[in-house]
N, C-alpha and C positions, 0 to 999 in steps of 0.2 A: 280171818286167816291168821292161821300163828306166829308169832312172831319169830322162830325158828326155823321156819319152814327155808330146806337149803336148795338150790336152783344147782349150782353148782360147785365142785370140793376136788381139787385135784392135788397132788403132789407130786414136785416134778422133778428129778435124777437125773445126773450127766450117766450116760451110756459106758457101761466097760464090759470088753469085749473077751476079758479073763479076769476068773475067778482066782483066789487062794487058791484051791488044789492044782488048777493049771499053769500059773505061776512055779507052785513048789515043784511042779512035773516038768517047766520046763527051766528052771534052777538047776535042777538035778541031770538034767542030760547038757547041760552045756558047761555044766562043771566036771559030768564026765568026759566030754570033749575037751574042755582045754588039759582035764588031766593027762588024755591021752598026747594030747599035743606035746604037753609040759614031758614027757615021756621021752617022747620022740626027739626035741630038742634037745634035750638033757644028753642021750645017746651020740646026738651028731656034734655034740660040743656048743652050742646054743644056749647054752644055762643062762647065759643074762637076760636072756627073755623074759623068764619064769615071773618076775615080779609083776611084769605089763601082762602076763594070764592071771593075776588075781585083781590087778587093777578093773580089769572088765568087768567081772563082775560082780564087784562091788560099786560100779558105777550104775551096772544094772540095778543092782539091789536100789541102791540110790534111786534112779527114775521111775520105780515102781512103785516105793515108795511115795515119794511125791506125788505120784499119779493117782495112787490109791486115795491118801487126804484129801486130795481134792474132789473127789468121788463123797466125801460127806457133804457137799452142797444139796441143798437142795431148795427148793419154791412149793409155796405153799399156796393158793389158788383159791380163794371162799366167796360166795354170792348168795345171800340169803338175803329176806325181804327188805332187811333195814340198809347193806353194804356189800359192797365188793372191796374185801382183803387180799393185800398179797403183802408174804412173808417171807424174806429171804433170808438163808441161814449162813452163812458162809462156815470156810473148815474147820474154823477156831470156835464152832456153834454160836457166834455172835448174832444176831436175829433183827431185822430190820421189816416194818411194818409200815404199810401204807394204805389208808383205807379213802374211800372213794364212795363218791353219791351214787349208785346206779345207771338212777335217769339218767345221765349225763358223757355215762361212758362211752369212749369206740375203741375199739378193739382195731391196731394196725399189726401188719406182718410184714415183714422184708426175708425175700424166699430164697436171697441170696446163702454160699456156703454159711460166712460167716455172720447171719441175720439175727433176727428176732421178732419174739413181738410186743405190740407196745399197747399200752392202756393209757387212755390220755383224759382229759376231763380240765376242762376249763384254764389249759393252759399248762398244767403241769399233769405229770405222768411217771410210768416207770416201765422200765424192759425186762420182760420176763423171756424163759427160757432160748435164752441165748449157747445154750449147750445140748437141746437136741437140734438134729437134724429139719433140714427143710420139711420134706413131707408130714416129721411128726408138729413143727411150729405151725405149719394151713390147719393140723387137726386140732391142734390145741384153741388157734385162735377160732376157727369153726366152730367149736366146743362150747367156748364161750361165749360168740357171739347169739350162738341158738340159746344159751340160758338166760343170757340179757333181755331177748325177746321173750321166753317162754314167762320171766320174771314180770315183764311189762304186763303180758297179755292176763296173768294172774292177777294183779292188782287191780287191770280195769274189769275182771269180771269179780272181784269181791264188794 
């Protein structure tokens, strides 16, 4: 059997629910809205408002921001004959690796909101996607677990 032969290779991204264009779509109608606000006020004597309408959003821009870099995370998930790799990247692309015997792995999941799952092996481990969702954490650890096995069953029949 080859020594490359991969069982399993995943890559895994926190979830966003708006892209750039819908962002910029909805920048643009809520800056038309406070304009008209900013409008309105202005007419009825309210000018000192106006500065706390651009504070919004620029605070928006702000958390969207932040929300965005943090969206370059990502985990990287590898099982071929010789190891199971996982590689986390965090925003700053700083890159963290851990690799692990096969034979020895278990694959745990915690299916709570804020879970994960865990890979553990002889006492130490690591938690992997902690930023999808429960249903997509059972799929991921499923995933895995069926190539752990499908890995094993390759070996005893080579």
């Amino acid at each position: 059997m080859p020594a490359s032969r991969s069982f399993f290779d995943a890559t895994l991204t926190p979830n966003r629910s708006l892209d750039r264009r819908g962002f910029v779509v909805m920048l643009a109608a809520l800056v038309a809205l406070n304009g008209f606000l900013a409008l309105r006020l202005t007419m009825a004597g309210g000018w000192p408002i106006l500065p706390f309408l651009g504070l919004d959003i620029l605070g928006l821009v702000y958390a969207f921001r932040l929300n965005y870099r943090s969206g370059r995370t990502f985990e990287r998930i590898r099982l071929d004959q010789a190891a199971l790799t996982v590689t986390h990247v965090d925003p700053r692309g700083s890159a963290r690796e851990w690799s692990f015997e096969p034979s020895w792995v278990r694959v745990g999941v915690d299916d709570r909101p804020r879970g994960r799952v865990t890979i553990t092996t002889h006492g130490k481990g690591v938690t992997v996607a902690e930023f999808l969702s429960p249903r997509e954490r059972r799929e991921v650890a499923i995933a895995l677990r069926d190539a752990l096995a499908l890995r094993l069953r390759a070996l005893a029949d080579a």
